[in-house]
C-alpha positions as CSV (number, residue, x, y, z in Angstrom):
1,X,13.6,-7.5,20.5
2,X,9.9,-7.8,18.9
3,X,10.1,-4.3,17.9
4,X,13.4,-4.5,15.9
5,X,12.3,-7.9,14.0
6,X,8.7,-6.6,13.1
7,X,9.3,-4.7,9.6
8,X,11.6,-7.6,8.9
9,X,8.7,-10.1,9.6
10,X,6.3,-7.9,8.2
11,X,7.9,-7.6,5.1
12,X,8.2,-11.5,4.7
13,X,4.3,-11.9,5.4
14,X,3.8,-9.4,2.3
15,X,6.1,-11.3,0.5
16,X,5.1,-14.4,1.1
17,X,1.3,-13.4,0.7
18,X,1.8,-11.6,-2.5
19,X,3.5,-14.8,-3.9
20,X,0.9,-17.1,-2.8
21,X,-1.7,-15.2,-4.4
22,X,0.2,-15.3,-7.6
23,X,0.9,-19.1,-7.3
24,X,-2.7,-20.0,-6.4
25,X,-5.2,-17.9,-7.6
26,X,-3.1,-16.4,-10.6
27,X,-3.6,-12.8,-9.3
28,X,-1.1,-9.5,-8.4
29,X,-1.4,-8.0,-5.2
30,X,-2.1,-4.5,-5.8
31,X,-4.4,-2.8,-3.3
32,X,-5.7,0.3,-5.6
33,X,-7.1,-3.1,-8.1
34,X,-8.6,-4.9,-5.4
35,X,-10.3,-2.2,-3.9
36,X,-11.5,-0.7,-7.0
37,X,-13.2,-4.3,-7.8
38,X,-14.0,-4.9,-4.7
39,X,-16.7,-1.7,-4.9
40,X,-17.7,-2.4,-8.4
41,X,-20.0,-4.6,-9.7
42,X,-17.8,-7.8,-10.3
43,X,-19.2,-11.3,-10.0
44,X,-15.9,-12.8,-7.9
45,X,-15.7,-9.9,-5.5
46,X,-15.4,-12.5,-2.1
47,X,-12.1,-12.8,-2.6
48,X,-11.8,-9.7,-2.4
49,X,-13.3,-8.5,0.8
50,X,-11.6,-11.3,2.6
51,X,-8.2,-10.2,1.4
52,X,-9.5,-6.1,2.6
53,X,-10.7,-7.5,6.0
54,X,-7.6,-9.4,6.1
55,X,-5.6,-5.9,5.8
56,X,-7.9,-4.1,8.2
57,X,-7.9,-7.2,10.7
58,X,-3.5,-7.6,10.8
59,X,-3.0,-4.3,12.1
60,X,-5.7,-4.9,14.7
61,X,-4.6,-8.3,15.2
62,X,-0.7,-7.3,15.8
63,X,-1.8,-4.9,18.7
64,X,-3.8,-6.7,20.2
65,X,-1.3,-9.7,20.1
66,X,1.7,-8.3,21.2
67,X,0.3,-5.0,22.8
68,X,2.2,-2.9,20.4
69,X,1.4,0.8,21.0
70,X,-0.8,2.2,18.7
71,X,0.7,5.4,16.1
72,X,0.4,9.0,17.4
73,X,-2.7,10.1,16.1
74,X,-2.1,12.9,13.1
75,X,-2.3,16.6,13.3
76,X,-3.3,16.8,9.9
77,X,-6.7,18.5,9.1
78,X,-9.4,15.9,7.8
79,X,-10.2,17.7,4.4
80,X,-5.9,17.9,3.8
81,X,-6.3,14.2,4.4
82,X,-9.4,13.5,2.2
83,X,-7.5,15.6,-0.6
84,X,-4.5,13.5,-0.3
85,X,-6.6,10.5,-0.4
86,X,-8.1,11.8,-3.5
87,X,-4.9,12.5,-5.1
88,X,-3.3,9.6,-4.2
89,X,-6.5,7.7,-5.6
90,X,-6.1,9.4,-9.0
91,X,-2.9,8.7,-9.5
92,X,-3.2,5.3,-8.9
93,X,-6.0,5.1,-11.7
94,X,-3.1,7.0,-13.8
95,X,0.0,5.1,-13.2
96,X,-2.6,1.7,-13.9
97,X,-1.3,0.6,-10.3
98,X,-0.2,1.1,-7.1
99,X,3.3,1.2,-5.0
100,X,1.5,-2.4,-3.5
101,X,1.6,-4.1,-7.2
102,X,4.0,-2.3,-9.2
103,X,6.9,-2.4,-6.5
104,X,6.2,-5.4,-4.4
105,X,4.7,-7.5,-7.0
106,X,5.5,-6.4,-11.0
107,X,9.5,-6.1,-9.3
108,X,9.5,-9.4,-8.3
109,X,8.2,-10.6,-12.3
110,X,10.8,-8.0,-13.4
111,X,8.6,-5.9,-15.2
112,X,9.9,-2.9,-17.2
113,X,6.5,-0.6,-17.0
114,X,7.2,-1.6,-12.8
115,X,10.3,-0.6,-12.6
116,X,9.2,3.1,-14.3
117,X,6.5,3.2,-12.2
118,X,8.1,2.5,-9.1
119,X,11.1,4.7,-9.8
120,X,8.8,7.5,-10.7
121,X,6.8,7.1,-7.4
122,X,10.3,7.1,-5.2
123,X,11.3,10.0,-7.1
124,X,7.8,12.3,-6.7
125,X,7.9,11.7,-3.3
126,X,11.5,12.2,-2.5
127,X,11.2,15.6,-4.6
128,X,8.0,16.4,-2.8
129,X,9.6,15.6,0.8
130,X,11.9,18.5,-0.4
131,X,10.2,21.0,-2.0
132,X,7.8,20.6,1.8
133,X,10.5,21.0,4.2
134,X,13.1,22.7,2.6
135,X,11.6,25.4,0.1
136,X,8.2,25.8,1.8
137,X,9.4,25.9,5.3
138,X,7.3,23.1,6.1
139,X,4.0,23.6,5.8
């Protein structure tokens, strides 16, 4: 039953987090801007690492709870992964934000730039999804 229920509760935790954040400390939830804060030199970074040790300490947490089973562990070589990383990171910087604060958060404040940026990110990765498996075989 626990396993059926978690994105569901999951989903409400984010939601509910993101909208606290907003409420009380008049701030969006977007991972890519915390982080990147978070390593520069910025005079209210606390709040920051808690919220990143929070995200590294749910996942752990949620296991170790419920004994969950952990996800397969990836295939993938470690420079492919670093490269996506990297990409990923860049285009973050790009598109001035993240899936975490454009879709979850500049939605929910019905923001036009979030909307273009979310739909562009669904779109690049449902084309990408395609070009992988169904022109290129699958890499």
């Amino acid at each position: 039953m626990l396993t059926y229920s978690t994105p569901l509760i999951g989903g409400l935790i984010i939601g509910i987090a993101a909208s606290a954040m907003l409420y009380f400390i008049g701030r969006i939830a977007g991972i890519s801007g915390i982080v990147w804060s978070a390593i520069s030199a910025r005079a209210d970074n606390s709040w920051r690492w808690l919220f990143i040790s929070g995200l590294l300490a749910g996942p752990i947490l949620y296991h170790a709870l419920f004994n969950a089973p952990y996800p397969a562990a990836s295939d993938l070589p470690w420079w492919q992964a670093a490269a996506g990383g990297l990409l990923v990171g860049i285009g973050t910087k790009l598109g001035s934000g993240c899936t975490s604060g454009h879709a979850v958060c500049g939605l929910g404040r019905l923001s036009l730039r979030s909307l273009l940026a979310t739909v562009t990110f669904m779109t690049s990765g449902m084309v990408t999804v395609y070009v992988i498996r169904h022109l290129l075989g699958g890499l």
